[in-house]
C-alpha positions, 0 to 999 in steps of 0.5 A: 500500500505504501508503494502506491500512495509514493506512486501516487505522489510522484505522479501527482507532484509531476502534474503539479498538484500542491503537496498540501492539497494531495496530503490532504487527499491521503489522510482522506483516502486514509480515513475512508479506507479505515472506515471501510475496515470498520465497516468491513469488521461489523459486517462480518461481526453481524454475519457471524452474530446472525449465524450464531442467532440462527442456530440458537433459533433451530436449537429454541425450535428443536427444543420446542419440539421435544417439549410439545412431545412431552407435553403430549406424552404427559397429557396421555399420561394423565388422561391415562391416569385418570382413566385408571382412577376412574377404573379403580373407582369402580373396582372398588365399587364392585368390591364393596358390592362383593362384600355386601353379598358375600356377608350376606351369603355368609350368613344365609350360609349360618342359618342353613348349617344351624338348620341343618345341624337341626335337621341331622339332630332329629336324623340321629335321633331316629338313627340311635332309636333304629340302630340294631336294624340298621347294623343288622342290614335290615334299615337304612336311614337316610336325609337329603334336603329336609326329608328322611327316609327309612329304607327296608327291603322287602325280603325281610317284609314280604314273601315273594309276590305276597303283602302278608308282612312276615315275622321278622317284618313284623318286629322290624316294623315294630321298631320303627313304629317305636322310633316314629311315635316321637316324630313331630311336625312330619308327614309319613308316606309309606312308598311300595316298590317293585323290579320290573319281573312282571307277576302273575296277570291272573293272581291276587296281583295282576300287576306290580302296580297293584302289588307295590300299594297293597305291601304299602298299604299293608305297612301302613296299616301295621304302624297304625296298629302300633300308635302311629297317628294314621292322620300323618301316614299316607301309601303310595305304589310306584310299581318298577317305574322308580328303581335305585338300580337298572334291573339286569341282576339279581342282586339289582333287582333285590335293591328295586324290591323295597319299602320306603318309609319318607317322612317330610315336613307337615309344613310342605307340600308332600311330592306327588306320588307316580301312583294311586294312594 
């Protein structure tokens, strides 16, 4: 640069211009050129300044963006939230109705064991009053919902094909008659069964229909002789048609040939009979 400005003043002072005049057009161009530096030197500060603003704008945006994604996130989270609250809300409700049913069925359950331990007193009665029948295989007592029955079979009552109560039906009945008399607030149906071996159509019985009621009829009769309030007793036949056992052995159809003594309570209806009483 200092070659130049000599240039310039040789070139100058040999056209004649005044050295005043040309040093002051120096300091001029000095001062311009040092402006323009000036000017040169902002404008690269304010470049830079403008890139460095330009990426704290992308840094702000980027950040701005991941906290709307969290923000979203968060608002999912609490209506998630909320949701689970309401969930639980109605769990607990559904417990609390749990409970209320359960303490509710609980004692329903109480009240049915304090029947039942009621009921199963007067089965044990009625099962220590018969209990040298029942160990001989001659009785067997049982009870379901309420209702007992006392079970004999009718070898040890009646003769084959016959409703003459034999010697030893007569002594066994005689108990029972015995165990009834202290029963109260009970019904006793006298039930006749049969296998299904048909009898003689041209004897006494044409049918077992007839045979199974008059061998319950003749069982009533018996316990009404022995202090059996007869208002209480009841005969029904049922004949083949209600076995506890398929009739295809002799040892089955030994089962099916029986007398059932039911006792149920006075207070119910009595089931109804499959025959004539």
């Amino acid at each position: 640069m200092r070659n130049v400005w000599f240039a310039l003043a040789a070139l100058a002072f040999g056209c004649g211009i005044p050295k005043e005049q040309f040093d002051a057009k120096v300091l001029e161009a000095e001062e311009l050129a040092r402006k323009y530096r000036d000017e040169s030197g902002k404008a690269t500060a304010l470049e830079q300044r403008v890139r460095d603003l330009e990426a704290k704008v992308t840094a702000l945006a980027e950040e701005r963006a991941s906290l709307e994604s969290r923000l979203t996130a968060s608002e999912g989270q609490l209506t998630n939230k909320e949701a689970e609250r309401r969930a639980l809300e109605e769990k607990n409700a559904q417990l609390a109705a749990l409970n209320e049913e359960l303490s509710k069925s609980k004692k329903k359950l109480a009240e049915a064991k304090e029947e039942l331990e009621k009921k199963s007193s007067e089965y044990e009665s009625l099962a220590k009053s018969l209990k040298g029948e029942i160990d001989a295989g001659k009785i067997e007592l049982s009870e379901l919902r309420g209702k007992m029955t006392v079970k004999m079979k009718d070898k040890i009552l009646f003769a084959s094909g016959s409703a003459k109560i034999g010697k030893e039906g007569q002594e066994a009945l005689d108990k029972v008659a015995q165990a009834l008399a202290g029963v109260r607030g009970r019904i006793i149906r006298v039930e006749g069964h049969t296998d299904d071996v048909p009898t003689d159509p041209k004897s006494q019985f044409p049918s077992n229909w007839e045979l199974s009621l008059a061998r319950a009829m003749a069982v009533v009769k018996h316990l009404q002789d022995r202090g059996v309030d007869p208002t209480k007793l009841s005969a029904a036949g049922y004949g083949p048609y209600q076995p506890v056992a398929p009739n295809d052995s002799p040892e089955n159809k030994s089962l099916n040939r029986r007398i059932e003594i039911v006792l149920a309570t006075a207070t119910g209806t009595p089931e109804a009979p499959a025959a004539a009483r």
